[in-house]
C-alpha positions, 0 to 999 in steps of 0.5 A: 233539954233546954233549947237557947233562944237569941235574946233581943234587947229592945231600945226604946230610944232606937224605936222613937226615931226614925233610923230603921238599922239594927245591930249593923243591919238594913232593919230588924227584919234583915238581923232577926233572919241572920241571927235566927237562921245564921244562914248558908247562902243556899240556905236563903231561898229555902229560908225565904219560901219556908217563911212566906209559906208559914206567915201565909198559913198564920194569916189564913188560921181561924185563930186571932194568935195565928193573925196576931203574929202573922201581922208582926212579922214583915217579909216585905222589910227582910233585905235579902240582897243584903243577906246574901251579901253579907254571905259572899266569900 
């Protein structure tokens, strides 16, 4: 019943500066995709398509919730490299 969500501590420090890694990771975008989906790396196309796809639908929504949140997440920031480097055996 009760599904577990990560939890993400904000550091208000880490935000005023200009350093844009997080926990080890290119950026927030990057570690959110890793932690969220804890991905196979051929899972990453099939991850990558589905967000785009869905921040699409959440940008084109009559809803402002739906335009709200498409414009907090930034696909253009995930490091994808990254990502399927960190899943090379």
């Amino acid at each position: 019943m009760g599904d577990s969500y990560p939890t993400c501590n904000l550091n208000p420090e880490k935000m005023m500066s200009n350093d844009t890694t997080y926990n080890g990771w290119r950026n927030q975008s990057t570690w959110l995709v890793n932690l969220w989906f804890t991905p196979s790396s051929s899972d990453l196309e099939w991850i990558r398509e589905a967000l785009e796809e869905r921040v699409g639908e959440l940008a084109n929504s009559e809803n402002k919730i739906d335009n709200f949140l498409s414009d907090l997440i930034d696909l253009q920031a995930i490091d994808w490299n990254e990502l399927a480097k960190h899943l090379e055996p």
